[in-house]
C-alpha positions as CSV (number, residue, x, y, z in Angstrom):
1,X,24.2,8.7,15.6
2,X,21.6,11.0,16.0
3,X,17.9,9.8,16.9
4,X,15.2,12.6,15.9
5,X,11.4,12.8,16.9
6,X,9.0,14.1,14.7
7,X,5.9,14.6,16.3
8,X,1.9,16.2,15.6
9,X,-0.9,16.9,17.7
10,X,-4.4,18.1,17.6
11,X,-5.1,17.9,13.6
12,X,-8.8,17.4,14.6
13,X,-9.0,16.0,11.7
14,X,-8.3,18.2,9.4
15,X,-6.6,16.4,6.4
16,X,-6.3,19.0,3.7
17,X,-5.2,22.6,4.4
18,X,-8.8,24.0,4.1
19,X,-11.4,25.4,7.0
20,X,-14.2,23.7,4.7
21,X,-15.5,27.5,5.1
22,X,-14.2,29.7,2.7
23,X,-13.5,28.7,-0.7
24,X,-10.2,28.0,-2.2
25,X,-8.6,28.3,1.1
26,X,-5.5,27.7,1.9
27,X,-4.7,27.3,5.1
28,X,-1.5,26.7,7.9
29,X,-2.6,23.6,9.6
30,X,-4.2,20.8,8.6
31,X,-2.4,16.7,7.5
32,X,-1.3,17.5,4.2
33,X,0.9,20.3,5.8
34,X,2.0,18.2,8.6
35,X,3.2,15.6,6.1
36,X,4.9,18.4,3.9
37,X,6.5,19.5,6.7
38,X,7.6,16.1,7.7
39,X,9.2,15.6,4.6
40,X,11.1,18.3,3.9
41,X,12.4,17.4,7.3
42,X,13.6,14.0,6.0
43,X,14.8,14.5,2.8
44,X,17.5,17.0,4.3
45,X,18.6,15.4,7.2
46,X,19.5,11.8,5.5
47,X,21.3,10.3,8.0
48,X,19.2,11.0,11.1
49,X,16.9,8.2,12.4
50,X,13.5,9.3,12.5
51,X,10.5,8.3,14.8
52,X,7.4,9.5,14.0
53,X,4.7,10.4,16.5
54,X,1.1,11.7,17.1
55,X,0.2,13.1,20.2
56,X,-3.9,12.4,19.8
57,X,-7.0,14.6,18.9
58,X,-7.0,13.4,15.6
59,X,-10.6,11.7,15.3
60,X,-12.4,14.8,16.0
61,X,-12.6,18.9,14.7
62,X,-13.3,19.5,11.3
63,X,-16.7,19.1,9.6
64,X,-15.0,16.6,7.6
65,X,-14.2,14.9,10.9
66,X,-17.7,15.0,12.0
67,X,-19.5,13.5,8.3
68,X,-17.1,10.3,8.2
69,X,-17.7,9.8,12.1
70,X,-21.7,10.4,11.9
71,X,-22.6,9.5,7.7
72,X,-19.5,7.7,5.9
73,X,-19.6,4.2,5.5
74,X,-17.2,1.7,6.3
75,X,-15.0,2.8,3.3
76,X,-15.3,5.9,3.6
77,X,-14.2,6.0,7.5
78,X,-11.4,4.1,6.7
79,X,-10.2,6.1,3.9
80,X,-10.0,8.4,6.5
81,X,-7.6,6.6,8.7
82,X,-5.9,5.6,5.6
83,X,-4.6,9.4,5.2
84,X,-2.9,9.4,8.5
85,X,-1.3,5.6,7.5
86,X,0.1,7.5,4.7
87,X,2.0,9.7,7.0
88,X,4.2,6.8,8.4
89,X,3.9,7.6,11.9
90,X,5.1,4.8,14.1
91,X,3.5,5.8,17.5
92,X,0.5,7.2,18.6
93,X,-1.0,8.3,21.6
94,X,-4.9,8.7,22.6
95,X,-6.4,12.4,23.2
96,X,-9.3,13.4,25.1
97,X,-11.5,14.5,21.7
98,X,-10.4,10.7,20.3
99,X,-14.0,9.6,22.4
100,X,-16.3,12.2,21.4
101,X,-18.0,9.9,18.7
102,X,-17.7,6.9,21.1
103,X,-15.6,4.3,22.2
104,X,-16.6,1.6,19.1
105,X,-15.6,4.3,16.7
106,X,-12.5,4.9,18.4
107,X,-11.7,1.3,18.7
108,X,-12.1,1.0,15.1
109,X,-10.3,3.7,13.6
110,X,-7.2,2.2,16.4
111,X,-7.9,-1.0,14.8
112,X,-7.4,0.4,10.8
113,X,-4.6,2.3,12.0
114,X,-0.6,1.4,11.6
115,X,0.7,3.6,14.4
116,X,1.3,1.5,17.6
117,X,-1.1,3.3,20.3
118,X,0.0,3.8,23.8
119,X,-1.5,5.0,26.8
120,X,-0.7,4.2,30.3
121,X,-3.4,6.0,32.3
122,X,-6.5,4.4,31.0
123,X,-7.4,2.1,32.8
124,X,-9.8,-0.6,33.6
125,X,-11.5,-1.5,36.5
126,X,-8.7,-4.0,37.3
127,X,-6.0,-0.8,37.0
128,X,-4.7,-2.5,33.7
129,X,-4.6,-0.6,30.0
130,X,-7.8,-0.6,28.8
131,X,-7.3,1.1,25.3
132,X,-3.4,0.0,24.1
133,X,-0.3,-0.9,25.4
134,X,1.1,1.6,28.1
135,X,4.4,1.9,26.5
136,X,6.5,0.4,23.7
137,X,10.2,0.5,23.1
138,X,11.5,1.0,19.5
139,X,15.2,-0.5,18.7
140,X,16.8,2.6,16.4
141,X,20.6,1.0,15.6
142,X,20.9,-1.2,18.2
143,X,19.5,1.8,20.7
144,X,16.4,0.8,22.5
145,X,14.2,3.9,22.8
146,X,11.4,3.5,25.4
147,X,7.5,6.1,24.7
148,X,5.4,5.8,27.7
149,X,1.8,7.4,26.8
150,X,-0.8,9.7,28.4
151,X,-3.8,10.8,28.3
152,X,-5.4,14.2,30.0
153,X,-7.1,14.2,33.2
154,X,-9.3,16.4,31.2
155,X,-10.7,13.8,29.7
156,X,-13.2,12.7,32.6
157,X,-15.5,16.3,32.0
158,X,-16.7,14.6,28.6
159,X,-20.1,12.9,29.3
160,X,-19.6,10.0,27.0
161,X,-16.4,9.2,28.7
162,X,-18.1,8.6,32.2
163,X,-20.9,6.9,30.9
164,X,-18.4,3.9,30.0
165,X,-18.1,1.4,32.9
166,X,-14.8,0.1,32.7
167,X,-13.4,3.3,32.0
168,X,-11.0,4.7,34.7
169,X,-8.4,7.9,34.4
170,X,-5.7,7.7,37.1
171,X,-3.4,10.3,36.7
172,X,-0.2,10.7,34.7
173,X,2.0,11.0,37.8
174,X,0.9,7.7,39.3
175,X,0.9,5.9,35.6
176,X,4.5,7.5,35.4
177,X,5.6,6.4,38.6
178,X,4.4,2.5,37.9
179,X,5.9,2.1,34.1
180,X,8.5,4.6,34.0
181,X,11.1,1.8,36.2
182,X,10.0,-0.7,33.5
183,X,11.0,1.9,30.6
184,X,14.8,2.8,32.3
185,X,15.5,-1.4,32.7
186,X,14.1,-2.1,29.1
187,X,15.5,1.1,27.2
188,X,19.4,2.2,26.7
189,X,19.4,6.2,26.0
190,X,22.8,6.7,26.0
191,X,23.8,8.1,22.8
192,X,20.1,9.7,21.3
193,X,19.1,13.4,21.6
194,X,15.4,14.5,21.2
195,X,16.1,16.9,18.8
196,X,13.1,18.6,17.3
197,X,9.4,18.3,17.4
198,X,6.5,19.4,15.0
């Protein structure tokens, strides 16, 4: 059996394949893309096991980004979130830009999301996760695969970051170094290969 991760990061938000600048563009990055990409991927390789992951920075980027964040409603904003639903992705993990429009916003778009989020390294003032689980373990087959998730250091240069009191960063080798026993005991990877990411 072969186990195969599929994994994004930093769409900033940009769902469709367009800069919102010049017109009738077509562009290399954005969801859509990612999705077509991810599917291709799929649909040729049947009788892999797929996880599918986002490594963060998807909140924040494109103009689009910025108008459901600061002027959508409730529907709107979670139309948004409902795009990256439709990609099926089964984890998530939480980037530095994901707080640039606040920590309520953040919570919600979490909230309206189907991924599972994990982060290990933020923390409260207690030292426990603050934001999501630190880690979750996904049975593939009978094979228990354990995702242990970080967060930059970075993160602690943006302003509305330090302004939230129970916030706390430690960093990813001491969040490693705590969970990562937990994940060998609770986890079997004999048999799976990372094969490929996006």
């Amino acid at each position: 059996m072969k186990i195969t991760l599929l994994a994004t990061s930093d769409t900033h938000g940009f769902i469709e394949p367009t800069n919102y600048v010049d017109s009738g563009s077509d562009k290399p990055f954005g969801l859509q893309r990612d999705c077509t990409a991810i599917n291709t991927y799929i649909q040729k390789h049947p009788d892999e096991k797929i996880i599918l992951i986002d490594n963060g920075d998807f909140l924040e980027g494109s103009p689009m980004a910025y108008y459901v964040a600061k002027k959508a409603d409730q529907q709107d904003q979670e139309s948004f979130i409902s795009a990256y639903n439709q990609v099926g992705y089964q984890i998530g993990t939480i980037g530095n830009h994901e707080f640039d429009y606040g920590l309520n916003y953040l919570n919600f778009m979490m909230q309206h999301s189907n991924r599972h989020f994990v982060c290990a390294n933020i923390v409260d003032n207690h030292n426990e996760p603050l934001l999501a689980d630190p880690y979750t373990i996904i049975d593939v087959a009978n094979v228990k695969v354990g995702f242990l998730g970080l967060t930059t250091t970075s993160t602690k240069k943006w302003k509305n970051v330090n302004d939230l009191n129970d916030f706390n960063l430690i960093s990813e080798l001491d969040a490693c170094k705590r969970y990562v026993p937990e994940l060998r005991k609770k986890s079997r990877y004999r048999g799976c290969r990372l094969s490929r990411w996006f």
